[in-house]
C-alpha positions as CSV (number, residue, x, y, z in Angstrom):
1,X,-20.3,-2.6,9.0
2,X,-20.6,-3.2,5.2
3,X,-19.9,-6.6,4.2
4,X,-17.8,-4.5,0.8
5,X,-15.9,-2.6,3.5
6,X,-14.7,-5.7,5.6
7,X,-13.9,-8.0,2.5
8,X,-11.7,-4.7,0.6
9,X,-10.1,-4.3,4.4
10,X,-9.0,-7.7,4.5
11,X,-7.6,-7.7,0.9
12,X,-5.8,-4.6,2.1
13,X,-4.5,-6.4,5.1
14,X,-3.5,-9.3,2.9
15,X,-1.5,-7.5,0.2
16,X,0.2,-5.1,3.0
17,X,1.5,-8.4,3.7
18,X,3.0,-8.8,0.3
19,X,4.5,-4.8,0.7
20,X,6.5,-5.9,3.6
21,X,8.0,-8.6,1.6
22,X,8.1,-6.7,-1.4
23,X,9.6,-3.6,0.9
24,X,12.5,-6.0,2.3
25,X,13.6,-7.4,-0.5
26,X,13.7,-4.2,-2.3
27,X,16.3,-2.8,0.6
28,X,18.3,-6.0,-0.3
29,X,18.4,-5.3,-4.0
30,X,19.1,-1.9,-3.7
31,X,21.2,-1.5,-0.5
32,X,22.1,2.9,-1.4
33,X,19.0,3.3,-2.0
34,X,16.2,5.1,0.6
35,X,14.2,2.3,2.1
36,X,10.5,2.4,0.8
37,X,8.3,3.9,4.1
38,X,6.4,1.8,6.2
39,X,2.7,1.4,5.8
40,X,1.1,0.1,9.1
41,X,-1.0,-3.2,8.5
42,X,-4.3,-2.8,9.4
43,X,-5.1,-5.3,12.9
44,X,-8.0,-6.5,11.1
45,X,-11.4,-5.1,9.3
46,X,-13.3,-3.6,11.7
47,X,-15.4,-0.1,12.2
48,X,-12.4,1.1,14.8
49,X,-10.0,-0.1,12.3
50,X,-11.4,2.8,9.8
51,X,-12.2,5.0,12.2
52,X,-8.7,5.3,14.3
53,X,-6.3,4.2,11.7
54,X,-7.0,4.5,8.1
55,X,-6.8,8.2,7.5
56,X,-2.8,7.2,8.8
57,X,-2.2,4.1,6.4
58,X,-3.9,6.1,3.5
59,X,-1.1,9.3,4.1
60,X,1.4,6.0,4.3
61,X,0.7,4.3,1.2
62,X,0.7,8.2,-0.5
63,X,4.4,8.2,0.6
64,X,4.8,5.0,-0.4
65,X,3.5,5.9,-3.9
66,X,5.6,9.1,-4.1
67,X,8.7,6.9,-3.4
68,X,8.0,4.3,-6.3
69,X,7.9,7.1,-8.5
70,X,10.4,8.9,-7.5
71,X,12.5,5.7,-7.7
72,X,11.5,4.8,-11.3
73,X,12.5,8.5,-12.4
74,X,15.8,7.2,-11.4
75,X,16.0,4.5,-13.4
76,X,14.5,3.0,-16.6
77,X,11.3,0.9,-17.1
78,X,13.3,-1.5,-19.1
79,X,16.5,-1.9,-16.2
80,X,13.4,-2.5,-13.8
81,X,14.4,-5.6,-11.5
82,X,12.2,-7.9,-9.4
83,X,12.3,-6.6,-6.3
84,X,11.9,-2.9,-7.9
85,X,8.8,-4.5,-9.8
86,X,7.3,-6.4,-6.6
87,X,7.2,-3.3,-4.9
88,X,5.5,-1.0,-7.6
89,X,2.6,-3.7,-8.4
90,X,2.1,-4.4,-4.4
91,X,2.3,-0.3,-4.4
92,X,-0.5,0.0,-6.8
93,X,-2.9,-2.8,-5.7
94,X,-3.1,-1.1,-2.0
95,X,-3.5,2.1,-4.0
96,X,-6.4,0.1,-5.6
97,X,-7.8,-1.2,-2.8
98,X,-7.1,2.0,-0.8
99,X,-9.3,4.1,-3.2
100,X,-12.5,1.4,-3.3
101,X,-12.4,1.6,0.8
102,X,-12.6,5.2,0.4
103,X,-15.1,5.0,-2.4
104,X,-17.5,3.0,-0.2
105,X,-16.8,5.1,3.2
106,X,-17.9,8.2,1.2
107,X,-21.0,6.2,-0.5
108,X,-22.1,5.0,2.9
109,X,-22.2,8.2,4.8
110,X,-24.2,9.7,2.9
C-alpha cells in the first residue's frame, strides 16, 4: 500500500476522533437541534480498510457536510458558537483529507 495512502488514512482516523468529540458536544450545545450523523472511524490504514469501508465513510462525511450547512443556513456566521465551530472545521478537515485519499486512489490505479 502507498506510504501517502496510509499516512492520509491515519490522519483521517485521527481527526474522526476529534468529530466525535466535536459531534457530542455539539448535541450538548444545541439539545433541539438534529444530531450531526455518524461517520464510522476507520479500524486503521490498511488496503481492506479502503477497499470494504471507505466508499461508506465518504457517503458519511457527505451527510455530515450537508448537515453543517444546513445548520449554518440556520443561523448566522457571527452567532456561531464553539461547539457549532468545532464541528464545521473537524467537518472540513476530513472533507480535506477525504478528497487527498481519493485523489491518490484514483492516481494509483491507473
Amino acid at each position: 500500500m502507498e506510504v501517502r495512502l496510509v499516512q492520509l488514512l491515519a490522519s483521517f482516523i485521527r481527526v474522526s476522533g476529534d468529530y466525535a468529540l466535536a459531534r457530542l458536544e455539539f448535541a450538548l450545545q444545541h439539545p433541539n437541534a438534529p444530531a450531526p450523523p455518524l461517520i464510522d472511524r476507520p479500524p486503521d490504514a490498511s488496503e481492506e480498510t479502503l477497499r470494504t469501508r471507505w466508499p461508506d465513510i465518504e457517503l458519511q462525511l457527505e451527510q455530515a457536510h450537508d448537515h453543517v450547512k444546513q445548520f449554518a443556513a440556520q443561523s448566522s456566521k457571527q452567532s456561531e458558537d464553539t461547539a457549532t465551530g468545532w464541528l464545521r472545521r473537524t467537518v472540513q478537515e476530513l472533507d480535506q483529507y477525504a478528497r487527498a485519499i481519493r485523489w491518490v486512489l484514483t492516481v494509483t490505479e491507473r
